[in-house]
Backbone as a ProteinNet text record, in pm:
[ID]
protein_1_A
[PRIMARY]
XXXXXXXXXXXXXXXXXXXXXXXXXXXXXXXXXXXXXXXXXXXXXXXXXXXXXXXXXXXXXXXXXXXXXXXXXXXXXXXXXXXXXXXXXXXXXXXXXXXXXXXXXXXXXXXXXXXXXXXXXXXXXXXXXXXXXXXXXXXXXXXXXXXXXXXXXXXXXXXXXXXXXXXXXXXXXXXXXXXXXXXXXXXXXXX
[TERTIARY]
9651.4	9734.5	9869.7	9974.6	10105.9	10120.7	10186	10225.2	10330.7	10442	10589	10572.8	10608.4	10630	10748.7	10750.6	10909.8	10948.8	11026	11124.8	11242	11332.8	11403.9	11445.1	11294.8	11314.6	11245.7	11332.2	11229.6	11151.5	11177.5	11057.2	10956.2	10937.9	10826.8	10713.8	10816.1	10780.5	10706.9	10753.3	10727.8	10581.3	10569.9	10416.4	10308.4	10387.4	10220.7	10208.6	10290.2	10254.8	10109.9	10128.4	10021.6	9905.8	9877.8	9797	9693.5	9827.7	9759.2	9645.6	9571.6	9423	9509.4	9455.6	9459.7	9465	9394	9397.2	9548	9572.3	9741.2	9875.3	9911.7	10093.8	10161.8	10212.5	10317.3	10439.5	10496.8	10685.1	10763.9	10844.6	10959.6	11072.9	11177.6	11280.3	11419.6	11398.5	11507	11438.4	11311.3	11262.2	11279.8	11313.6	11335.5	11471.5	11557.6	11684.1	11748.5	11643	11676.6	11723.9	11839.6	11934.2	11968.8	11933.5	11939.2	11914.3	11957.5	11890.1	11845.8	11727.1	11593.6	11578.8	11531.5	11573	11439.4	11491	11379.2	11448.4	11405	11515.2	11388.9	11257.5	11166.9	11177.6	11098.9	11071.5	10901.1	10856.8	10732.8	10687.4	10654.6	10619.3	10568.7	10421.8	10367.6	10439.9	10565.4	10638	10763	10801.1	10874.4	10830.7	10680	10632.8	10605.5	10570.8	10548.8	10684.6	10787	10889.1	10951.1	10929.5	10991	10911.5	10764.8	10653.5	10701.4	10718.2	10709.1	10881.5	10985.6	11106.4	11103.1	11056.6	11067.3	10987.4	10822.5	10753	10825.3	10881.1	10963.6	11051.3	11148.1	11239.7	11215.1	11086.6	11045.2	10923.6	10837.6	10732.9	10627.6	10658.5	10568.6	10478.2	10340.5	10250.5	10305.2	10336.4	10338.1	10309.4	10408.7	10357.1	10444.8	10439.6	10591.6	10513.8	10610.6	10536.4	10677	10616.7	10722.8	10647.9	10724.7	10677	10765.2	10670	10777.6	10719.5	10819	10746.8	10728.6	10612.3	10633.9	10579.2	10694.9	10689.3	10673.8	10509.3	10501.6	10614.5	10668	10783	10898.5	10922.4	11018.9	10998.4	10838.7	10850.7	10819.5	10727.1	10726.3	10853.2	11027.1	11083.7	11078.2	11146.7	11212.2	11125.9	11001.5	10947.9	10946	10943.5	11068.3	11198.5	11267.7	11399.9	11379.7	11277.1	11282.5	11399.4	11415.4	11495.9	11633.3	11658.7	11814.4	11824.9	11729.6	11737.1	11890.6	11937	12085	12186.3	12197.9	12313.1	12234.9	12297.6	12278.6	12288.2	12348.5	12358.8	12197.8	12151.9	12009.8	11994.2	12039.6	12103.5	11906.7	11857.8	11725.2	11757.7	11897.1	11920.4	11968.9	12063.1	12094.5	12028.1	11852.8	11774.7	11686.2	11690.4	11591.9	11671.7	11781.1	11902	11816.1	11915.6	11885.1	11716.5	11663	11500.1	11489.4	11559.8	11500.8	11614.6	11705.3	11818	11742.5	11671.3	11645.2	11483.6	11427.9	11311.8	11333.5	11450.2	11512.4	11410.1	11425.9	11373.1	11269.3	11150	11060.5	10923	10812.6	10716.2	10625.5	10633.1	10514.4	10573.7	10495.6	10558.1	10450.2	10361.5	10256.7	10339.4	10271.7	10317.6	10255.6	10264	10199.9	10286.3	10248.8	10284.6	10242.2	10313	10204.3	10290.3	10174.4	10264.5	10196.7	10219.7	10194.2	10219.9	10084.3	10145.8	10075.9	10208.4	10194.9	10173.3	10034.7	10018.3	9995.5	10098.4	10094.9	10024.9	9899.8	9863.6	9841.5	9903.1	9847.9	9882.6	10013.7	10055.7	9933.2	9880.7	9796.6	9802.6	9854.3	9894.4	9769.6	9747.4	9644.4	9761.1	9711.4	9793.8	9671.7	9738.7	9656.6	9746.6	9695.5	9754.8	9684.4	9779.1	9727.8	9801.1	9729	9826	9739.6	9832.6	9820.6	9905.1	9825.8	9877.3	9917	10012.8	10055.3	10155.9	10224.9	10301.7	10462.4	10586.6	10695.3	10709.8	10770.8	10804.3	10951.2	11011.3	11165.2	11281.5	11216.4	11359.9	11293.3	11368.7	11250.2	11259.6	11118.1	11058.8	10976.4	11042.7	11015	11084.8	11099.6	11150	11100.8	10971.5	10914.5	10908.8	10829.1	10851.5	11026.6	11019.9	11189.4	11149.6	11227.6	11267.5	11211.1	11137	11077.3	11009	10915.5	10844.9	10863.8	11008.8	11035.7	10963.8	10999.6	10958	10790	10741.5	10581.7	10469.8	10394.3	10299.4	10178.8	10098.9	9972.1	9834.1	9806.8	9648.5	9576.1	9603.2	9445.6	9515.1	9609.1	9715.7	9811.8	9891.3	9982.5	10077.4	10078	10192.2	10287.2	10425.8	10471.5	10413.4	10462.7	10491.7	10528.4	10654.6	10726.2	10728.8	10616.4	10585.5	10461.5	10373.4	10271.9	10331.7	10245.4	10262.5	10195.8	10260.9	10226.9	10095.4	10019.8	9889.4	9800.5	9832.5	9773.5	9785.1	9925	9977.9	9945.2	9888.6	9842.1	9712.8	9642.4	9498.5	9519.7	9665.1	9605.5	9724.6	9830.8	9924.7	9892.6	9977.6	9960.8	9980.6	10119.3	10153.4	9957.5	9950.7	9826.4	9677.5	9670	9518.8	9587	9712.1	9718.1	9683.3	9777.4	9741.2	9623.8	9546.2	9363.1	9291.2	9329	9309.1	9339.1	9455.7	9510.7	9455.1	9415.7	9370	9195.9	9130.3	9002.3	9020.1	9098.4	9135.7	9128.5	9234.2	9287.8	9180.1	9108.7	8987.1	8899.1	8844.1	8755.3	8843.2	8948.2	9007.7	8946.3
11464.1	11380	11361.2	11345.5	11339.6	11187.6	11105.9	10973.2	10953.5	10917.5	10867.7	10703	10688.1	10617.4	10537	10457.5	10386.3	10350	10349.2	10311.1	10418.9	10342.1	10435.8	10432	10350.6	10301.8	10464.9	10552.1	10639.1	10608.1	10444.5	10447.1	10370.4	10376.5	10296.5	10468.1	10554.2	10663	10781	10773.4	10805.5	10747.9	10629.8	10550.7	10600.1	10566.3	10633.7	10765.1	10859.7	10945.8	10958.7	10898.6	10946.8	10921.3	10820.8	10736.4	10840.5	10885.8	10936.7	10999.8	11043.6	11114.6	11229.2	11331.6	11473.7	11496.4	11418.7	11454.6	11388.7	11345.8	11289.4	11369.2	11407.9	11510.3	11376.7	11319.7	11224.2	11244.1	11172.6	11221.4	11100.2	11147	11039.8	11020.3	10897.1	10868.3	10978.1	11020.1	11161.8	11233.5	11306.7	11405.4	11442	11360.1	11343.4	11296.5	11277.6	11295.2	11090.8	11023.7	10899.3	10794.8	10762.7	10679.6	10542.7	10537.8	10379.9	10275.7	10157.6	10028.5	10015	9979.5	9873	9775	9675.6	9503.4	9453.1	9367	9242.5	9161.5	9059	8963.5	8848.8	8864.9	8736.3	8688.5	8570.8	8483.5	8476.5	8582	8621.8	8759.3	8836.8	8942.6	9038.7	8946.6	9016.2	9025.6	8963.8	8977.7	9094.6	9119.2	9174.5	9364.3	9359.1	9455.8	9550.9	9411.5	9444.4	9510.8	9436.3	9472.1	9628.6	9641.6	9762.5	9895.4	9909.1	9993.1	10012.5	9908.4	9869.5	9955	9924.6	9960.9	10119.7	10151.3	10309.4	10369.4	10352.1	10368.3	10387.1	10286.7	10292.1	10412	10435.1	10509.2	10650	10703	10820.7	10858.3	10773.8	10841.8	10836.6	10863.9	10923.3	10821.3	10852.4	10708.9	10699.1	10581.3	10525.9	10397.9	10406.7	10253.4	10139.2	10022	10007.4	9910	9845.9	9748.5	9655.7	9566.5	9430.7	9389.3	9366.2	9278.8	9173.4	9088.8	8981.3	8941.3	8883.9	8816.9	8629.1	8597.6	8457.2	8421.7	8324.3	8256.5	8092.3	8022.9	7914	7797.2	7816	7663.5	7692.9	7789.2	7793.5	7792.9	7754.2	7705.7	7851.3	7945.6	8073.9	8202.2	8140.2	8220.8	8296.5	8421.7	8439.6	8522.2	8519.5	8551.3	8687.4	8646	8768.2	8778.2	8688.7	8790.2	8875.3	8911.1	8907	9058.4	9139.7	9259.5	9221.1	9098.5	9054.9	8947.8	8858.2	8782.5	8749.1	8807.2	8819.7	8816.3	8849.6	8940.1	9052.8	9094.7	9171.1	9335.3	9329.4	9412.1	9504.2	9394.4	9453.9	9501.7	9457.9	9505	9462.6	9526.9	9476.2	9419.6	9440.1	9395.4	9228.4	9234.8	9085	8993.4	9060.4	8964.6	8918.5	8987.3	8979	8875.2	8862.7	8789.9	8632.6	8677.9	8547.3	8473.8	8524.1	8457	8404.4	8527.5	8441.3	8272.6	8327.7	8173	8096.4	8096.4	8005	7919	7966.7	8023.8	7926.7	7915.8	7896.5	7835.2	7705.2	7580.6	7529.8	7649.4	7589	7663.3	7592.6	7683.5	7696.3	7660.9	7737.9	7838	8025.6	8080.1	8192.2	8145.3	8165.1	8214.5	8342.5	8390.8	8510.8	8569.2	8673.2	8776	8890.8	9008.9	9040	9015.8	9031.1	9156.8	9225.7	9351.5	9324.1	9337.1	9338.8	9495.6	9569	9699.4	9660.8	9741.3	9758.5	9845.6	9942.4	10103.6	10105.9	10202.5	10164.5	10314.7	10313.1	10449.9	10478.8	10553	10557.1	10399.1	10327.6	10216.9	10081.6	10154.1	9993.2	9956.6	9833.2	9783	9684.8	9781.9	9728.1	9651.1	9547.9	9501.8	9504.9	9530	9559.8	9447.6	9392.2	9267.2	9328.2	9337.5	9345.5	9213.2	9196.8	9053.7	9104.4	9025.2	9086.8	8942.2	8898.9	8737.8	8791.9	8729.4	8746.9	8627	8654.7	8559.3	8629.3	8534.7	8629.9	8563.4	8716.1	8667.1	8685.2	8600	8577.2	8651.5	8811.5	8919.4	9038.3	9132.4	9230.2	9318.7	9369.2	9465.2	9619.4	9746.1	9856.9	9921.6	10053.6	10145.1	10209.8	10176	10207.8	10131.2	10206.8	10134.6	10070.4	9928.2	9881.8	9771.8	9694.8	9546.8	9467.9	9419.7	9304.9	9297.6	9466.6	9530.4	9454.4	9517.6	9476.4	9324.1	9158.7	9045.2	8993.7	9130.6	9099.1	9134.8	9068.9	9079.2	9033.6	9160.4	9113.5	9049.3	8959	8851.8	8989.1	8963.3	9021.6	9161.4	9176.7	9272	9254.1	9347.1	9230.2	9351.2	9412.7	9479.4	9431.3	9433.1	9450.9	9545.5	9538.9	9662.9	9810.5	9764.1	9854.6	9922.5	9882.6	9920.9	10050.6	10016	10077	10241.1	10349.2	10450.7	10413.9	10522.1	10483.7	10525.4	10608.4	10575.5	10487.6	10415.2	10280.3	10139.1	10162.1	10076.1	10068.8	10232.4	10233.1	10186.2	10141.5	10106.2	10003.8	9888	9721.2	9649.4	9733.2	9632.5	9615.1	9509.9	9499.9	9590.2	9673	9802	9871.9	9907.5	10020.3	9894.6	9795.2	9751.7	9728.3	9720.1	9711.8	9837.9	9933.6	10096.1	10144.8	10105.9	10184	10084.5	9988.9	9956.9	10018.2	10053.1	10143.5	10253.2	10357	10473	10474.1	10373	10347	10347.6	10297.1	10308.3	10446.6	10459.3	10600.8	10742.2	10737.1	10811.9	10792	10716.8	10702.3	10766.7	10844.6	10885.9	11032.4
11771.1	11853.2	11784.5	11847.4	11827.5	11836.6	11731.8	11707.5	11632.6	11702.7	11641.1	11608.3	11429.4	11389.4	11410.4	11497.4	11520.5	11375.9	11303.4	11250.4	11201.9	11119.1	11083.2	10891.9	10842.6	10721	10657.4	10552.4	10483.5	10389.1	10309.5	10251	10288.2	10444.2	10495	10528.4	10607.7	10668.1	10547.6	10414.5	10260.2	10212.7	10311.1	10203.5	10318	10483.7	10558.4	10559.1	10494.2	10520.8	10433.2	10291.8	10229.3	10293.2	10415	10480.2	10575.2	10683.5	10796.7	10790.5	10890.3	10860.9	10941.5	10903.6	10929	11066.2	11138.6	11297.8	11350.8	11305.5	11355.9	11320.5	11420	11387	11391.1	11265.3	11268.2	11260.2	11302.6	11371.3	11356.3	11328.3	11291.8	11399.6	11436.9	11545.1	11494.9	11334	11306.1	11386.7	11335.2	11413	11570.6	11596.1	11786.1	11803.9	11678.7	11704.5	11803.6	11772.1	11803.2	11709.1	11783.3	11642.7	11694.6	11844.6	11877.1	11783.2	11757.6	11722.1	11782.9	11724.1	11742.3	11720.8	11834.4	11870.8	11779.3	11724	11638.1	11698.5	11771.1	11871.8	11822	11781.1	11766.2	11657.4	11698.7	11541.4	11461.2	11496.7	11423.6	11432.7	11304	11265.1	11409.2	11462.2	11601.9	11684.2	11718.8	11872.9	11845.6	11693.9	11616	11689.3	11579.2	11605.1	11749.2	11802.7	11981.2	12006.3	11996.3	12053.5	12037.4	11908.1	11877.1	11916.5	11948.7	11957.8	12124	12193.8	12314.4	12373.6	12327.9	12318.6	12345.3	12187.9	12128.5	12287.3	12285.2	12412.7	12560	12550.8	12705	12678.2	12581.7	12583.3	12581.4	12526.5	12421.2	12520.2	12577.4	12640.1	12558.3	12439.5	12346.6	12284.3	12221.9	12174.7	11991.7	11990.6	11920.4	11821.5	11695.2	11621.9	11555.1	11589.9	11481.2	11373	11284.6	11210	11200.1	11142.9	11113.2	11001.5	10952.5	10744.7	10719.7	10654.2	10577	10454.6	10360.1	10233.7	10260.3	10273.9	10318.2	10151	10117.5	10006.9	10011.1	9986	9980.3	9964.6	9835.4	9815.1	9890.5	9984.8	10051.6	10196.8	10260.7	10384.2	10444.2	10371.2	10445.7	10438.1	10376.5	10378.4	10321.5	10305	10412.2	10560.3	10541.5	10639.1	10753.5	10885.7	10959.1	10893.4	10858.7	10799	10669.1	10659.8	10481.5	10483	10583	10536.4	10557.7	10593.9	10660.6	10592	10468.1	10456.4	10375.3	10298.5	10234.6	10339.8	10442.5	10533.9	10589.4	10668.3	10820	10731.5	10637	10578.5	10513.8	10541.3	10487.8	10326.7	10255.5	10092	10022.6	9961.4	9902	9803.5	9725.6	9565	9606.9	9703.4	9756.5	9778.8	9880	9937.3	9810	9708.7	9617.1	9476.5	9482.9	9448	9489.2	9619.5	9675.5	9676.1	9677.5	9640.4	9510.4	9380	9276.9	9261.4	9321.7	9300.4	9353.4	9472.5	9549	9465.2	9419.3	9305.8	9209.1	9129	9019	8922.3	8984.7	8910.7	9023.7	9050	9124.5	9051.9	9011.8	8901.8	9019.8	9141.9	9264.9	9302.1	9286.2	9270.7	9402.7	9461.3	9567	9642.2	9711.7	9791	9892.2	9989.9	10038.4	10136.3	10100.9	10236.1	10297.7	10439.2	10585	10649.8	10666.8	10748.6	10911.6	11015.6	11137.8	11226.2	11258.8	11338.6	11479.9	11543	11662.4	11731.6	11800.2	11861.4	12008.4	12070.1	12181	12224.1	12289.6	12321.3	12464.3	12546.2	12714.4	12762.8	12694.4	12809.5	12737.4	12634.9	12587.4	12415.3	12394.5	12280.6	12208.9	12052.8	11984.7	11858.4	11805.1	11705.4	11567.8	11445	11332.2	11207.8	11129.2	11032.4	10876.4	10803.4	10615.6	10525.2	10511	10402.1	10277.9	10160.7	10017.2	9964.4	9896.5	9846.4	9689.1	9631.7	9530.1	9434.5	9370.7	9322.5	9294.2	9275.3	9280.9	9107.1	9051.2	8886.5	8837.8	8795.4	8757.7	8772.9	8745.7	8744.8	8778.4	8836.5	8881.1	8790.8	8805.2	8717.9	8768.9	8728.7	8793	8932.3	8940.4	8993.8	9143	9117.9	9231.4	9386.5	9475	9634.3	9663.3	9736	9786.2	9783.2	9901.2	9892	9823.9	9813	9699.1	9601.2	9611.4	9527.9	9364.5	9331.2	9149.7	9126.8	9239.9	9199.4	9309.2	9336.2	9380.6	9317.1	9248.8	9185.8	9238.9	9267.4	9362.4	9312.3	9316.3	9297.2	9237.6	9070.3	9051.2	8972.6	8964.8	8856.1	8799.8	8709.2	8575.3	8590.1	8740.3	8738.6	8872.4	8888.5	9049.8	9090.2	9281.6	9332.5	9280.6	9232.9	9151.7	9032.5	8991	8881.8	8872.9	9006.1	9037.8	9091.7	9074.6	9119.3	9297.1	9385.9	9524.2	9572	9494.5	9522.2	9507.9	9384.9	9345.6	9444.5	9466.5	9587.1	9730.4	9721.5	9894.6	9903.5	9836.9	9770.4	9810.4	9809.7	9805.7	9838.9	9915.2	9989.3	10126.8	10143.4	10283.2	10412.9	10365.9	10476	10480.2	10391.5	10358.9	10408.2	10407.1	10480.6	10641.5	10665.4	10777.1	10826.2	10794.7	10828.3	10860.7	10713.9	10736.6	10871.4	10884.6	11034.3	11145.5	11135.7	11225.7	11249.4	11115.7	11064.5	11149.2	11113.5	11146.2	11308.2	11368.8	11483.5	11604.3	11569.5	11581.6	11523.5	11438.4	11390.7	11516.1	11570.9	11700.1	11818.7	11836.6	11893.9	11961.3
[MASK]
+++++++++++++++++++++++++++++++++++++++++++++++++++++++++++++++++++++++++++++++++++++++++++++++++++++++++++++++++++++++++++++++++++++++++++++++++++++++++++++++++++++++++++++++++++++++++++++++

């Protein structure tokens, strides 16, 4: 089966690939030569996701999936939440948004936190939604090279490394993108 991944992030499109199961031709919005923006117009991850799966779908024909992520950080009320990729400016900068968290951070020692990824698959006109959360804590300055946005200051419940620090197989093992996915995966396998 043929399934276009709505987005237009490559290192989102870089981590499922390692994911997919073999029976899936996955395709990208380059691959099909689509460069529109894509509306996040909500204020929660699921209506996020809907929207964009739902969008791409209408436009493309084609079955697809989108996702929406955020880092919801306890002492800050969940932020930055849905904005977490805009949370700096519109600019979308990861070094800015990740700036701005630890300032905000500073002088606060609750440091609780979790990543919720939300996907959205729209197959034959019908929308399944799939959820991975991965609770963790954020630590002072970031640390490591690997994965993007928040990776360097996320450290997941139960390891003494970031994101970023981890090689991406290790990572696809126990973030949130990747238990949302193998939901997806488990899904789509009954296909």
């Amino acid at each position: 089966m043929k399934l276009l991944f709505a987005t237009q992030n490559s290192h989102k499109l870089f981590e499922i690939k390692h994911l997919i199961p073999s029976n899936i031709e996955l395709i990208d919005l380059k691959s099909i030569n689509f460069s529109e923006e894509i509306p996040e117009d909500f204020d929660t991850l699921e209506q996020n996701a809907s929207q964009k799966s739902w969008f791409i779908f209408n436009k493309t024909g084609i079955n697809c999936f989108a996702d929406d992520t955020g880092l919801e950080i306890e002492a800050l009320g969940g932020k930055p939440g849905v904005l977490s990729a805009r949370y700096a400016g519109e600019v979308k900068s990861s070094t800015d948004n990740v700036k701005k968290v630890l300032s905000e951070l500073k002088n606060i020692s609750n440091r609780n936190c979790r990543f919720r990824t939300i996907i959205s698959l729209i197959i034959d006109s019908k929308e399944q939604l799939f959820e991975g959360v991965v609770n963790g804590k954020i630590i002072s300055k970031p640390t490591g090279y690997e994965g993007f946005g928040y990776d360097p200051i996320f450290i997941p419940d139960g390891f003494l490394q970031t994101f970023a620090e981890m090689p991406i197989s290790e990572k696809n093992k126990i973030s949130h993108r990747a238990l949302a996915f193998n939901k997806l995966k488990t899904f789509l396998e009954a296909f």
